[in-house]
C-alpha positions as CSV (number, residue, x, y, z in Angstrom):
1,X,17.2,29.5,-78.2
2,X,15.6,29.3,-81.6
3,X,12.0,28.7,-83.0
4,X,10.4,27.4,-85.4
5,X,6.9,29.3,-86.8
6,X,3.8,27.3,-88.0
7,X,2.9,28.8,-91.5
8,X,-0.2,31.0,-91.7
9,X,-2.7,30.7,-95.0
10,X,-1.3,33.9,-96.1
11,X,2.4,32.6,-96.0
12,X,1.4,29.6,-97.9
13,X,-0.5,31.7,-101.0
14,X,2.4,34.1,-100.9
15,X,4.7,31.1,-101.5
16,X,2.5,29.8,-104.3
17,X,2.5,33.0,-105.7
18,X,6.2,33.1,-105.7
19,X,6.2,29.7,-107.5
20,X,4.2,30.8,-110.7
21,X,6.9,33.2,-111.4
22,X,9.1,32.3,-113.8
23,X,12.3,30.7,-113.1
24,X,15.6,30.1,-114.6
25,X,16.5,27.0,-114.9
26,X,19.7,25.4,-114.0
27,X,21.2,22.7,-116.6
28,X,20.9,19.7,-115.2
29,X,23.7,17.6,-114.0
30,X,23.9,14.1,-114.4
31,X,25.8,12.0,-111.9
32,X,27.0,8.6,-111.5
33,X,24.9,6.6,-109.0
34,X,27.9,5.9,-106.7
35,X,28.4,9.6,-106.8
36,X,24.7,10.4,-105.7
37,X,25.1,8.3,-102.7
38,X,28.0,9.8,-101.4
39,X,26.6,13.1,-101.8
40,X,23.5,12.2,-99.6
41,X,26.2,10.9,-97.2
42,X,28.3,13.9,-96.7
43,X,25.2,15.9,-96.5
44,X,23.8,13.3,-93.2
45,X,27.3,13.7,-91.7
46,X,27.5,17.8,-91.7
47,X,23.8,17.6,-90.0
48,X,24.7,15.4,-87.5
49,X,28.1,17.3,-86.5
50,X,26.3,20.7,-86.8
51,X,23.6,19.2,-84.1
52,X,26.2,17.8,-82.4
53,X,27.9,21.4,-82.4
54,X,25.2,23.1,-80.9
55,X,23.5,20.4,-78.6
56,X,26.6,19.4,-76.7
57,X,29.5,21.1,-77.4
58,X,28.4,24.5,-77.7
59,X,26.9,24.8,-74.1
60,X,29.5,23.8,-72.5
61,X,32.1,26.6,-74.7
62,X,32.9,29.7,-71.7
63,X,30.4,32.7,-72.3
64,X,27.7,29.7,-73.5
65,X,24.5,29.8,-72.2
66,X,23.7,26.4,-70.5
67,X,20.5,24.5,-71.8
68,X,17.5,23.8,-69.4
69,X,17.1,20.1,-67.9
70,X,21.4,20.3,-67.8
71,X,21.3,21.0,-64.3
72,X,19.3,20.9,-60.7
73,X,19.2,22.9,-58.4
74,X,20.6,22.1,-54.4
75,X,20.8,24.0,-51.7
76,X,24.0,25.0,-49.7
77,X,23.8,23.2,-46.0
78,X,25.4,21.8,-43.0
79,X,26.2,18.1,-42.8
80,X,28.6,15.5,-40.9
81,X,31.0,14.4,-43.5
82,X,32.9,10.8,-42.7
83,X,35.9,10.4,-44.8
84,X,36.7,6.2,-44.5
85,X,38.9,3.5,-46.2
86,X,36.4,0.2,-47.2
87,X,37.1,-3.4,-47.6
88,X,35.5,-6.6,-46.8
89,X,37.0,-9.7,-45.1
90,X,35.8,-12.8,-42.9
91,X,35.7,-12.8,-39.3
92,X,37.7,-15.1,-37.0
93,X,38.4,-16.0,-33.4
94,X,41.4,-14.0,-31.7
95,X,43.1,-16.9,-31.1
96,X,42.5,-20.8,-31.8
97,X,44.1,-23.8,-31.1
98,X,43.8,-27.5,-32.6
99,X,44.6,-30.2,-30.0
100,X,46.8,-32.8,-31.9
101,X,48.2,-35.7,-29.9
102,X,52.5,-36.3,-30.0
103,X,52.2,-39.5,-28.1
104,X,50.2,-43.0,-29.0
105,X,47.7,-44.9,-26.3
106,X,44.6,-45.1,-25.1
107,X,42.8,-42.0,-23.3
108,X,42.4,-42.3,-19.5
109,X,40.6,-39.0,-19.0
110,X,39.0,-36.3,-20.9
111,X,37.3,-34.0,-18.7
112,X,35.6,-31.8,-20.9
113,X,32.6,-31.0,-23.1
114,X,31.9,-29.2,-26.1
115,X,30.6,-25.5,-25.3
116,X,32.8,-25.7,-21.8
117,X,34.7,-22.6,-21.0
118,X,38.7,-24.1,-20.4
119,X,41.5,-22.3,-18.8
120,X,45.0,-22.1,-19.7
121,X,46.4,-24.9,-18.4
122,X,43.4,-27.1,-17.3
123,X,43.8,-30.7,-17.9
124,X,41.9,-31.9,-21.0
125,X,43.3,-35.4,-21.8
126,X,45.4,-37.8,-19.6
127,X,46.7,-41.3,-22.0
128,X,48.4,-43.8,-20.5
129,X,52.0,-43.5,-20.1
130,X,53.2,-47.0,-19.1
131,X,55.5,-47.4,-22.2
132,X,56.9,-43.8,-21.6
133,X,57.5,-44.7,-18.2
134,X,59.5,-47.5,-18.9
135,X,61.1,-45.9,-21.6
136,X,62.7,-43.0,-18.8
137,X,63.5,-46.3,-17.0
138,X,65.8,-47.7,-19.6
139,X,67.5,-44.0,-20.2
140,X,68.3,-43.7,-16.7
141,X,70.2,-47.2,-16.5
142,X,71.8,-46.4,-19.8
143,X,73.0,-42.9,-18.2
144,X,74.2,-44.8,-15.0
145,X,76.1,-47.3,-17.4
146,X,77.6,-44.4,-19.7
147,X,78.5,-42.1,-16.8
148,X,80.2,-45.3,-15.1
149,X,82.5,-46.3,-17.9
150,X,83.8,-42.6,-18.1
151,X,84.5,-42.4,-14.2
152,X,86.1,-45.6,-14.2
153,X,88.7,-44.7,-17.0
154,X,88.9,-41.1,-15.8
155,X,89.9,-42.9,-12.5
156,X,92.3,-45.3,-14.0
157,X,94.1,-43.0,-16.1
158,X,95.6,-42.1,-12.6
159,X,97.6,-45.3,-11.1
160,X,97.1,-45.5,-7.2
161,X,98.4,-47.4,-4.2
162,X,96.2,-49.9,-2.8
163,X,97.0,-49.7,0.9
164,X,99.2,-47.7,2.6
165,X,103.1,-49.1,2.8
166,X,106.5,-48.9,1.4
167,X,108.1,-48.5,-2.2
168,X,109.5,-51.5,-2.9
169,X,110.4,-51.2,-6.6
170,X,108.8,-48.9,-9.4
171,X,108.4,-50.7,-12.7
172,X,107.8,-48.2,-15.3
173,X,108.8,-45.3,-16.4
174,X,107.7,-42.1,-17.8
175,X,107.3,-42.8,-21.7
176,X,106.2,-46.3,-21.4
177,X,103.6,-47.6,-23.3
178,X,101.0,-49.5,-21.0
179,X,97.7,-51.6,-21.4
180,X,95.5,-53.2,-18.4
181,X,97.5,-55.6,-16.8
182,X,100.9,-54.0,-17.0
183,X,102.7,-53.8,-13.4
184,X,103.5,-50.5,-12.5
185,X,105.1,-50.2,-9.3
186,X,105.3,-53.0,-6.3
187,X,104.4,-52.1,-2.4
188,X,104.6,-53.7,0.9
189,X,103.9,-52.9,4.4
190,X,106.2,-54.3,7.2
191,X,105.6,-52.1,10.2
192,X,103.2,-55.0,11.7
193,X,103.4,-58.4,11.1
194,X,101.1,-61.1,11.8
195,X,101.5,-64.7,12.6
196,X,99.1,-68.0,12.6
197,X,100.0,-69.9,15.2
198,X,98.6,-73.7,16.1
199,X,97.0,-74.3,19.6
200,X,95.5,-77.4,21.1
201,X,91.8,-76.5,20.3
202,X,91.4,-77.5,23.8
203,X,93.8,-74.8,25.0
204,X,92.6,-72.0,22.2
205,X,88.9,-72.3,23.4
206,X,90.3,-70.1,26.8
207,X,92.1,-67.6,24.5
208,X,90.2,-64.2,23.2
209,X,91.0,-61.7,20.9
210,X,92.6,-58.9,22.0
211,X,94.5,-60.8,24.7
212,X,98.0,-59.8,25.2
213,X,100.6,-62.5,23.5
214,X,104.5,-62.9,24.1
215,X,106.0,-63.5,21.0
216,X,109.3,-65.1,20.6
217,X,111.4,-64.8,17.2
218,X,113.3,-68.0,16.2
219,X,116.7,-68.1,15.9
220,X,117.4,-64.6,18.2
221,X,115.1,-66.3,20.6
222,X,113.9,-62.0,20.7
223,X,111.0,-61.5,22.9
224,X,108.1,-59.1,21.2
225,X,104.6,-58.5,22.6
226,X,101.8,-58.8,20.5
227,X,98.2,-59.4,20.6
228,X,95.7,-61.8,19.5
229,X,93.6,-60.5,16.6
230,X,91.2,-63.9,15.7
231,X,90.6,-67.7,16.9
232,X,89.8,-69.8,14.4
233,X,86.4,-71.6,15.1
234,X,87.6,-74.7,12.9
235,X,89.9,-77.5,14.2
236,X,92.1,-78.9,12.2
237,X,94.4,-81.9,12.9
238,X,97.6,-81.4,13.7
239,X,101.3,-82.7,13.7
240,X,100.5,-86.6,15.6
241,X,97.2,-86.6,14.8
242,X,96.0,-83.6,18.1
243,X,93.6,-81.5,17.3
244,X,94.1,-77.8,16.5
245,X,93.0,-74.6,16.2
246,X,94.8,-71.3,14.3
247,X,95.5,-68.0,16.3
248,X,96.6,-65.0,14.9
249,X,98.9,-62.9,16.7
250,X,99.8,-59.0,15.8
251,X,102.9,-57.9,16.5
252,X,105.0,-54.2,15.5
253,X,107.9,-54.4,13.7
254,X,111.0,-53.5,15.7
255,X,112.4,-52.8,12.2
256,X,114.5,-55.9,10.9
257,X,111.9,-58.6,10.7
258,X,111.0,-59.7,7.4
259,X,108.6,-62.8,6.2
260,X,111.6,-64.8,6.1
261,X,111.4,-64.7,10.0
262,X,109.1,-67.3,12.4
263,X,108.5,-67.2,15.5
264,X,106.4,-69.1,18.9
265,X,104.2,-67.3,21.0
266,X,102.3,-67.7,24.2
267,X,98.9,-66.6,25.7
268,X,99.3,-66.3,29.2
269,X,100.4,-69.4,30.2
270,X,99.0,-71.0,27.2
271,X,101.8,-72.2,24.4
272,X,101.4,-73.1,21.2
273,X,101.7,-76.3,19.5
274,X,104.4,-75.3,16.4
275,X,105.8,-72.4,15.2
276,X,104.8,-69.6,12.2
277,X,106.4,-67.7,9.7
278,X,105.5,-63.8,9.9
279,X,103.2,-62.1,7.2
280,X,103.2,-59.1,5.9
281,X,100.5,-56.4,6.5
282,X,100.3,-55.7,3.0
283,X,102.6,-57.0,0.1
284,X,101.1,-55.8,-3.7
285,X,102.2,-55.3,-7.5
286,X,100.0,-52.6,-8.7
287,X,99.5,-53.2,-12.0
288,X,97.6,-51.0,-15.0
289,X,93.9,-51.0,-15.2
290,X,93.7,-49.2,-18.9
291,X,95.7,-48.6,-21.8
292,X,98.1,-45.7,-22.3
293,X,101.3,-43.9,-21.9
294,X,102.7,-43.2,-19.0
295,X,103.3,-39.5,-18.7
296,X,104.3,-38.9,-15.1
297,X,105.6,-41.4,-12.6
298,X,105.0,-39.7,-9.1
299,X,107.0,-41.9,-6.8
300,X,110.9,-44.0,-6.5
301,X,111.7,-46.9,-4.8
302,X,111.3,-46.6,-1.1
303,X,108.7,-44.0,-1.2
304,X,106.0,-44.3,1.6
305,X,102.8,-44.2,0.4
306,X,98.9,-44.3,1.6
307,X,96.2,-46.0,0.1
308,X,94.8,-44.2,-3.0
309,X,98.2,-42.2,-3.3
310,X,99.2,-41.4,-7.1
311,X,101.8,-43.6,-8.1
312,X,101.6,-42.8,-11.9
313,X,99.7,-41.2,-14.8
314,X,98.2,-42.2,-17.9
315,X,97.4,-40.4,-20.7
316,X,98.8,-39.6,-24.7
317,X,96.4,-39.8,-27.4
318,X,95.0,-42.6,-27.4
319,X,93.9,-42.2,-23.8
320,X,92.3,-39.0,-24.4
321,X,90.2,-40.0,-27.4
322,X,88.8,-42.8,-24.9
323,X,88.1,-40.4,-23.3
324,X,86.4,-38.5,-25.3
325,X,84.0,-40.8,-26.7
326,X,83.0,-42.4,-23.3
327,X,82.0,-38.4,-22.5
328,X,80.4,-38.0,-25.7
329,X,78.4,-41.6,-25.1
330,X,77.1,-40.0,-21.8
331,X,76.2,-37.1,-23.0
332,X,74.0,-39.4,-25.4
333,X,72.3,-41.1,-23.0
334,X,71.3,-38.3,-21.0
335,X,69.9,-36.5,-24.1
336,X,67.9,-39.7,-24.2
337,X,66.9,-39.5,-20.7
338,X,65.9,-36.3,-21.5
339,X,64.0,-36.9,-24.6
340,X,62.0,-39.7,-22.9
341,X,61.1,-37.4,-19.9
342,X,59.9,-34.7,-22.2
343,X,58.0,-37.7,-24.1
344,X,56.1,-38.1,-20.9
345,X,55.0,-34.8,-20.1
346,X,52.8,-35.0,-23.7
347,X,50.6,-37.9,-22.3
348,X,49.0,-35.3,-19.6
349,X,47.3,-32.6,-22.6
350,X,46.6,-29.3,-21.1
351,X,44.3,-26.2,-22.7
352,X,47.1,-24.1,-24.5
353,X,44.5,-21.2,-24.5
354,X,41.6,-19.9,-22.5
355,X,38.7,-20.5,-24.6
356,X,35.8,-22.3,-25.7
357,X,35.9,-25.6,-26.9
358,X,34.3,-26.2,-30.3
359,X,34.7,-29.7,-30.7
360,X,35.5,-32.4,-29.0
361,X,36.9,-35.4,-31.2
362,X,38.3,-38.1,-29.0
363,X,36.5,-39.5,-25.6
364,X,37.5,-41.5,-22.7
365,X,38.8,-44.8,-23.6
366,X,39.7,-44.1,-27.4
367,X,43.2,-45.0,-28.5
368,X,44.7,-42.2,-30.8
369,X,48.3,-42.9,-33.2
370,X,50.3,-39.9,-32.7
371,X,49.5,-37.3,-34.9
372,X,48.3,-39.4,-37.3
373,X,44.7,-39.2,-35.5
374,X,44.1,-35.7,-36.5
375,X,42.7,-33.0,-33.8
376,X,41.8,-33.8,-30.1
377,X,39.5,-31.2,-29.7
378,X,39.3,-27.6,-31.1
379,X,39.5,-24.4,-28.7
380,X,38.7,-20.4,-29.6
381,X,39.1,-17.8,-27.9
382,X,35.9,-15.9,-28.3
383,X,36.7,-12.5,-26.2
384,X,37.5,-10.6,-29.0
385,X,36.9,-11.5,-32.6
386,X,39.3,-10.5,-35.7
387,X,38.9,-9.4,-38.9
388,X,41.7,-9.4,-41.6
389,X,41.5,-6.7,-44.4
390,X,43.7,-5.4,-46.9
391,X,44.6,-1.8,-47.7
392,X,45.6,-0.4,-50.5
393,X,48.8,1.4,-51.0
394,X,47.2,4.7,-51.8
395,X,45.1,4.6,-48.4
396,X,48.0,3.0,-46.5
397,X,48.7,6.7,-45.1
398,X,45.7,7.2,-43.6
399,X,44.8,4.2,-41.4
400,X,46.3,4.3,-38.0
401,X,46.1,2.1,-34.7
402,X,43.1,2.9,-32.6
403,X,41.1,4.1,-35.3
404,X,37.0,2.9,-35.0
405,X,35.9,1.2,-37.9
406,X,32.0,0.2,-38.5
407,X,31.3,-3.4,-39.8
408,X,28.5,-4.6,-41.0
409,X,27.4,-8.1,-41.8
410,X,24.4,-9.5,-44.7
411,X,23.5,-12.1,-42.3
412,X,22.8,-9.4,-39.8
413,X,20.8,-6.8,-41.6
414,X,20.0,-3.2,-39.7
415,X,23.0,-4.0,-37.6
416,X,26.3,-2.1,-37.3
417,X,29.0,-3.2,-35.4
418,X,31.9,-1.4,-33.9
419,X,35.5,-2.0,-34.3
420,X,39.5,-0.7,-33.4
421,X,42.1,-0.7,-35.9
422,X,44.6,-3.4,-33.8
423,X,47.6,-3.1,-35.9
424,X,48.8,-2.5,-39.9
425,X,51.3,-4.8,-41.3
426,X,54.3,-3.5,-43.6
427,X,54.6,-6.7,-44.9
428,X,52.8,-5.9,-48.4
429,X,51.6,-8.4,-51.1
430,X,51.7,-6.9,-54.3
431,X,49.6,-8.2,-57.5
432,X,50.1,-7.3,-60.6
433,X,51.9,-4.1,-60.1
434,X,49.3,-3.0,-56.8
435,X,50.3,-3.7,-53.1
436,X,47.7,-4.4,-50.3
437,X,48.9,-4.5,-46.8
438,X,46.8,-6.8,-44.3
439,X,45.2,-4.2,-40.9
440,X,44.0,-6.3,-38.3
441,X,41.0,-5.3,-36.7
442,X,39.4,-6.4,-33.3
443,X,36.0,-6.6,-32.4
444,X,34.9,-6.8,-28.4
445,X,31.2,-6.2,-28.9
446,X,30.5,-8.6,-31.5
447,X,26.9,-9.3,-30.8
448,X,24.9,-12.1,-33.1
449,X,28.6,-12.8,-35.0
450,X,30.2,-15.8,-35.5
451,X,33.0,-16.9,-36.6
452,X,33.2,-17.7,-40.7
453,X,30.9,-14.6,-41.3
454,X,31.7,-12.3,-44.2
455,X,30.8,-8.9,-43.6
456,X,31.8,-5.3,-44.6
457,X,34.3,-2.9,-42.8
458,X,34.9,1.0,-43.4
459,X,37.8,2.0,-41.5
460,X,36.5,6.0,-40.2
461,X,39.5,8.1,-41.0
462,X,38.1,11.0,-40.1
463,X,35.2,13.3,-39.5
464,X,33.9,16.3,-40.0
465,X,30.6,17.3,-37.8
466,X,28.5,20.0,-38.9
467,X,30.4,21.0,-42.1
468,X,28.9,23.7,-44.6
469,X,28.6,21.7,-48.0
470,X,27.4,21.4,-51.3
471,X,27.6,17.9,-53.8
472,X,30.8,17.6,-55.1
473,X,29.6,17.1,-58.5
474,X,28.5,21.4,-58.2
475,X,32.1,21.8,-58.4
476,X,33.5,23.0,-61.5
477,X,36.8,23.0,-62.4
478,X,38.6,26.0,-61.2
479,X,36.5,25.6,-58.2
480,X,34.5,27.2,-59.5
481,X,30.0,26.9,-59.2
482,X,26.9,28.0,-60.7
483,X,24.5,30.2,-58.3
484,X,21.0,31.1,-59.5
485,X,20.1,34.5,-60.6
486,X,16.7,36.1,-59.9
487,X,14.6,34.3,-62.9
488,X,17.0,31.3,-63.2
489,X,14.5,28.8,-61.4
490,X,10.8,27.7,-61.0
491,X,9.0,29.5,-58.2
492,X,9.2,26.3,-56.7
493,X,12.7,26.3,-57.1
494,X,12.8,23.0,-57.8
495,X,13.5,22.8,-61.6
496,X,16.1,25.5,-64.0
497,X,13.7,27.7,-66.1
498,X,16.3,30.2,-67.6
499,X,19.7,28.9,-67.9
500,X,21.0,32.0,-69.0
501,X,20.6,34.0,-65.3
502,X,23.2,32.7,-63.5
503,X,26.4,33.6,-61.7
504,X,29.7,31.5,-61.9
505,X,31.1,32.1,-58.3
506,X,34.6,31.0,-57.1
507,X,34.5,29.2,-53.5
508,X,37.1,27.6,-51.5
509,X,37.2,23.8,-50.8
510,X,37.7,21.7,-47.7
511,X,37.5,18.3,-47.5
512,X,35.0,15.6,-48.4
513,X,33.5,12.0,-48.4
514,X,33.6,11.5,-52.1
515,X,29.6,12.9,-52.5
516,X,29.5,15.7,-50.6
517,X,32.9,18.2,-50.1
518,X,32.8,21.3,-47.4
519,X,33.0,24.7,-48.5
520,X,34.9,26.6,-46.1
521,X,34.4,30.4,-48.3
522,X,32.1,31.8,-51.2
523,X,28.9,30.1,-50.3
524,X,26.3,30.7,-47.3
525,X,24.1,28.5,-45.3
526,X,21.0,27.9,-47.5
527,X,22.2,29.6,-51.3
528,X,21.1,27.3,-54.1
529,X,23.8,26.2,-56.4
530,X,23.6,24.3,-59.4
531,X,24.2,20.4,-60.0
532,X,25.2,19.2,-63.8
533,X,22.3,16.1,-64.5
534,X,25.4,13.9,-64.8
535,X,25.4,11.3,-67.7
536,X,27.3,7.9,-67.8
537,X,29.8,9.9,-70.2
538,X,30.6,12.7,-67.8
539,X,29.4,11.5,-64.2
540,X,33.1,10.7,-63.3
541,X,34.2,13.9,-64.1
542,X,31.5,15.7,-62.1
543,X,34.0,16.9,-58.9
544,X,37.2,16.8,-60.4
545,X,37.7,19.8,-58.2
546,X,37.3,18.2,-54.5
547,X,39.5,17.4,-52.5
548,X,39.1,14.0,-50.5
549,X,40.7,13.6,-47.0
């Protein structure tokens, strides 16, 4: 480092001496004005690059000596280094609900206050359901009415007997088109036959049904036993004016009687008053009772049958779209029925969550318009609360499930709270060429904080207790530092006092929090080790060297 000497008296005679000497004298040059001035200007500009020069950049050239007040001195020690990931965020309940009626009326019940603890499940608000109620009424008729117009055609599609009997004649025949109305097939029974007969109503108040009758056929004068089935209670007034009263008399066909045959009968010794033709059991034209071809006929003429036997079938195209949209109508309704039953269920409100309620909008005896009347009542579930914080892309790597994070809050000064990394999202957001991905992070012990606070999270990635370290700004590059020589500092030790006693020592690096970074070779517990006084122009590069977990 240079000095600069005050001059003495004798210096300054000497130099006065040296002036009274002659001298030989230069011409003088004349230059232009402009030129003058940009003489003085190139001379100002080589000053200030040669200070420049040997201020700043010639320290800092290898072999240079490094100018007091450059650095300070720190000493080599032991610390707990926490390498974490920051970010800020607002927390929230772990879960909330909003209470929003589906239904209209008026509230019957609302059991509930704000600052009540609810469980999943517990009835919250009961409206009247009387419309709903008589809407499930109306869907259930209409499902009755749907399901019995399909039965019925599915029934008549098929054509059956009536009663049992005989064949008489079939009318149709496979191919045929039919509609409701059409006859299809005629059948009679003839093994009984039944007779009204006329007695004296004096005579017919002795007679009973079930009494045995003899039964005489007209014209063979053939003798058949029957039996009395019913008296008429009614008289009537016969042939000469006598009074009468009807008996009907049962009697098996031997085979050849037909209803073109009348007979006589007596009860005992009780005889009638006239004779009777004989009636059929049964005697019926079964007609069509819907529209459609006729694509199997299942019986011929003389076919015995039984009542509900299959006589023929309906069907073709026609018949089956029928079909088809009678199903399609009663599957219809019972969505309806459906619907309308659901529809009930959302006049009784249940607690979707266990929570806290919040707020409590509507009360007893309100009327609310579907969803039109905004939130019921507001619940949160205040057992944990969340925070949601975005990550960088570069720091994604290093933030797993489970990890602690500390959290801190301006409206809770002093206090720290303690978090758990819950879960990391893939599902990134990138702006303007940077992607964030959201981390959810739950806090159980949540103390004085509310829900809505911002506060300040650092995700702990890792730690190192107890690491041997030094300020990463010590670090030069090549990992290189400065140690203190014997002479280089104070004998404080606190300031340099000779820059140019020092030793430029290689040491291994570990990891570090960004300030400090861990030296794991080169460097004991308690050396000194010299800190560039960093300067807005080179504080960022102060470090370089560290590496950062």
């Amino acid at each position: 480092m240079e000095t600069t000497q005050t001059p003495t008296r004798e210096t300054t005679a000497q130099l006065a001496q040296a002036d009274q000497k002659p001298k030989r004298k230069l011409p003088a040059l004349h230059l232009p004005p402009k030129r003058k001035k940009w003489v003085r200007r190139i001379a100002i500009l080589a000053a200030v690059s040669l200070g420049a020069y040997w201020f700043l950049i010639r320290p800092g050239q290898g072999g240079g000596v490094p100018a007091m007040g450059q650095y300070t001195p720190d000493t080599v020690q032991r610390r707990d280094l926490t390498v974490g990931v920051s970010g800020t965020g607002t927390v929230t309940p772990i879960d909330s609900y909003y209470l929003k009626p589906l239904v209209t009326g008026e509230v019957l019940e609302a059991p509930f206050e704000v600052g009540d603890r609810v469980e999943k499940g517990q009835l919250l608000y009961r409206l009247d359901a009387k419309d709903a109620e008589m809407s499930i009424q109306q869907a259930e008729l209409s499902v009755r009415q749907a399901q019995k117009s399909y039965d019925d055609l599915a029934s008549n599609l098929t054509v059956r007997a009536g009663g049992a009997g005989v064949v008489q004649q079939v009318l149709v025949q496979k191919g045929d088109l039919v509609s409701p109305g059409t006859p299809i097939a005629e059948i009679a029974d003839t093994s009984t036959l039944t007779a009204v007969l006329p007695f004296h109503s004096a005579d017919a108040q002795n007679i009973r049904a079930g009494q045995s009758a003899q039964v005489t056929v007209a014209g063979t004068m053939e003798a058949l036993t029957g039996t009395v089935e019913s008296v008429s209670s009614a008289e009537l007034v016969g042939a000469g004016g006598a009074l009468i009263r009807n008996v009907k008399i049962r009697v098996n066909n031997p085979g050849a009687l037909t209803a073109a045959n009348s007979a006589t009968a007596t009860v005992g010794d009780i005889a009638c008053a006239g004779s009777a033709s004989f009636e059929e059991a049964l005697r019926q034209t079964v007609v069509a009772q819907a529209s459609g071809e006729v694509v199997a006929v299942n019986v011929t003429a003389g076919s015995k049958v039984s009542g509900g036997s299959a006589l023929a079938t309906l069907g073709g195209t026609a018949a089956q779209s029928s079909l088809e949209d009678l199903s399609i109508a009663l599957e219809n309704a019972k969505l309806s029925l459906q619907r309308a039953q659901d529809s009930l269920e959302n006049y009784t409100i249940t607690a979707p969550i266990s929570g806290t309620v919040i707020e409590k909008n509507i009360k007893a005896g309100d009327n609310v318009n579907n969803i039109e009347s905004g939130s019921l009542a507001v619940i949160y579930d205040l057992s944990y609360l969340k925070l949601e914080m975005n990550i960088s892309e570069l720091d994604l790597s290093k933030i797993q499930e489970g990890q602690t994070v500390d959290i801190t809050a301006d409206a809770i000064p002093g206090q720290v709270f303690q978090g758990k990394v819950d879960r990391v999202s893939i599902n990134g957001t990138t702006t303007n060429g940077f992607t964030t991905y959201p981390a959810t992070i739950l806090l159980e012990d949540y103390g004085g904080l509310n829900p809505g606070m911002n506060v300040s999270a650092d995700i702990i990635v890792e730690q190192v207790k107890n690491a041997l370290s030094i300020p990463a700004a010590a670090v030069q590059r090549g990992d290189t530092v400065l140690v203190p020589l014997e002479g280089c500092l104070s004998p404080d030790g606190t300031t340099v006092v000779d820059p140019t006693k020092t030793e430029e020592r290689t040491v291994t690096l570990g990891g570090g929090d960004g300030t400090y970074v861990e030296i794991t070779s080169g460097l004991s517990e308690g050396e000194t080790v010299l800190v560039p006084a960093q300067t807005g122009m080179d504080a960022g590069a102060a470090g370089s060297g560290a590496v950062v977990y």
